[in-house]
N, C-alpha and C positions, 0 to 999 in steps of 0.2 A: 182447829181441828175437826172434829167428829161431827157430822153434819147431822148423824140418826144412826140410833139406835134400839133393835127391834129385838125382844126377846117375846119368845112365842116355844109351842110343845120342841122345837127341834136345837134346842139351844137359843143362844142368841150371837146377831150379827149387826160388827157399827161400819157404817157407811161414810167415808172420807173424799167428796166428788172433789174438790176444787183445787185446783193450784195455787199455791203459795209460797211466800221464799224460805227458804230451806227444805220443801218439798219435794222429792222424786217426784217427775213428771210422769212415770210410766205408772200401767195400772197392774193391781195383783189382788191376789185371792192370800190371806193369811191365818193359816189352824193356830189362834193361840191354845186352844184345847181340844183334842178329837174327843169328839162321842163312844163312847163306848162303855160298857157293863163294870161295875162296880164289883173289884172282886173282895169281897167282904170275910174271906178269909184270911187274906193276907192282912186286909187291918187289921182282923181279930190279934192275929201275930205281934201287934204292932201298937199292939192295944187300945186300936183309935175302932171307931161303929162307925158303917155309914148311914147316914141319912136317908139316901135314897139307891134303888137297886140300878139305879145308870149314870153316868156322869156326860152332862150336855155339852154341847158341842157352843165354841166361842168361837169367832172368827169375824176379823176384818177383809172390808173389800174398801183397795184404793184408786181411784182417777186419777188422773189429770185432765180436768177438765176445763173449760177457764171460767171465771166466775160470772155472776150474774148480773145482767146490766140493769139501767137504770128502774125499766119495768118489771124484774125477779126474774129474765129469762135467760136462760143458755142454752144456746142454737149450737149443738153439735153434728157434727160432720158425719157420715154412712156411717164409716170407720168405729168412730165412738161410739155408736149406738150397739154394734157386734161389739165391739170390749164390751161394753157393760153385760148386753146379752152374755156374752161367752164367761166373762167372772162371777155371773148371777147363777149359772148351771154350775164353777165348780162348788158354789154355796150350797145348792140344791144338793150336788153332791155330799158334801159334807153331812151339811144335817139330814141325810138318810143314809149315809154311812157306820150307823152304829154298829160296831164289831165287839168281839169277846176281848180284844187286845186294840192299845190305841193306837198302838205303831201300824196298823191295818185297817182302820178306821178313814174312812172320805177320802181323800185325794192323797193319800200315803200308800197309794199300790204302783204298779206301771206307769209310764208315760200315757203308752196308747189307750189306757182305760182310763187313766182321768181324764184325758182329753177328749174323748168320747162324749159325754155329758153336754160340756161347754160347748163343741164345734158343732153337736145337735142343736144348742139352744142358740147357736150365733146365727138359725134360719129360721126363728122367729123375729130377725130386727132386720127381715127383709122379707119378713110377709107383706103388706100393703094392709089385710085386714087387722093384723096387731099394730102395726104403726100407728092406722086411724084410731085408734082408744085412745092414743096419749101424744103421737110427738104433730105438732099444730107450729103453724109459722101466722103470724097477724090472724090465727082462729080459727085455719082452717085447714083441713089434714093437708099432709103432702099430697101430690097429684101420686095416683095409682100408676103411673104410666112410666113417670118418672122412678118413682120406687124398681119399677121392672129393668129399667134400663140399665141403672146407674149397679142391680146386683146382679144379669146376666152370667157371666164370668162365675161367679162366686157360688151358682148356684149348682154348675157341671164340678168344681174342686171339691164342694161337700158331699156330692152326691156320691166321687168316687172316692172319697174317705172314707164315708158310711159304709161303701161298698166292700171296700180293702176290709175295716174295720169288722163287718158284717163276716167275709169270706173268712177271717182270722178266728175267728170264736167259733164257726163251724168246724173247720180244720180242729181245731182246739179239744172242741167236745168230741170228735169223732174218734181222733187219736185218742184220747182216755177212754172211751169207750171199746177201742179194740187193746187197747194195753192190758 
């Protein structure tokens, strides 16, 4: 199972990278708990105190990745590197989604706003300069050049998602603002 698990101020989250049999191959983002504020009246009701005045945020993120070869490494593909990025922003989501109510809490709103987060964070695993911190083939970062080429494409579809995304929340506040 569970490769890692990090609890830290925004909840905690366990990390499940590898394939194996009986595994779903595909990857996802899982609220076993949303963050959000402890209503301490309703325990009152209920006869139970709480602990603390918010309740943390739990959540699994799963891959399919393939496992690690003989020297600990796994060489994934562009592609995987945006899942990871893209399921690592709805975490971020998450654990700063604390709300007054959990069913409104991290990635329990809209489509277009939780995917907002993740499709931002899927253009840091095509920077070239985040890559060079961590992803290394025999030791030595991927070629810059190569990184450009191979997101091209990718990087005109986010730009007008952002954009869409961006125009929609304007629209949005303007019309509340004249209603």
């Amino acid at each position: 199972g569970i490769n890692a698990a990090y609890m830290g101020e925004g909840g905690v989250v366990c990390v499940d990278l590898y394939t194996r049999p009986g595994k779903l191959a595909s990857a996802g983002h899982l609220t076993v708990q949303a963050g959000c504020h402890v209503h301490t009246n309703v325990l009152s009701k209920l006869g139970m105190k709480a602990t603390e005045d918010r309740q943390h945020s739990v959540l699994v993120l799963t891959f399919g990745f393939p496992q690690p070869d003989h020297n600990g490494c796994t060489y994934l593909r562009p592609s995987d590197g945006e899942t990871l990025f893209h399921e690592m922003g709805h975490a971020l989501h998450t654990f700063c989604g604390h709300t007054v109510y959990q069913n409104l809490s991290g990635t329990r709103s809209s489509v277009d706003y939780v995917e907002f987060p993740s499709q931002l964070f899927e253009l840091f695993a095509r920077d070239p300069r985040v890559l060079a911190t961590f992803a290394h083939r025999d030791g030595r970062p991927i070629p810059k050049d190569l990184v450009l080429r191979s997101s091209q494409g990718n990087y005109c579809r986010l730009a007008l998602t952002y954009s869409a995304c961006t125009q929609k929340y304007i629209l949005w506040d303007l019309r509340n603002l004249i209603m």
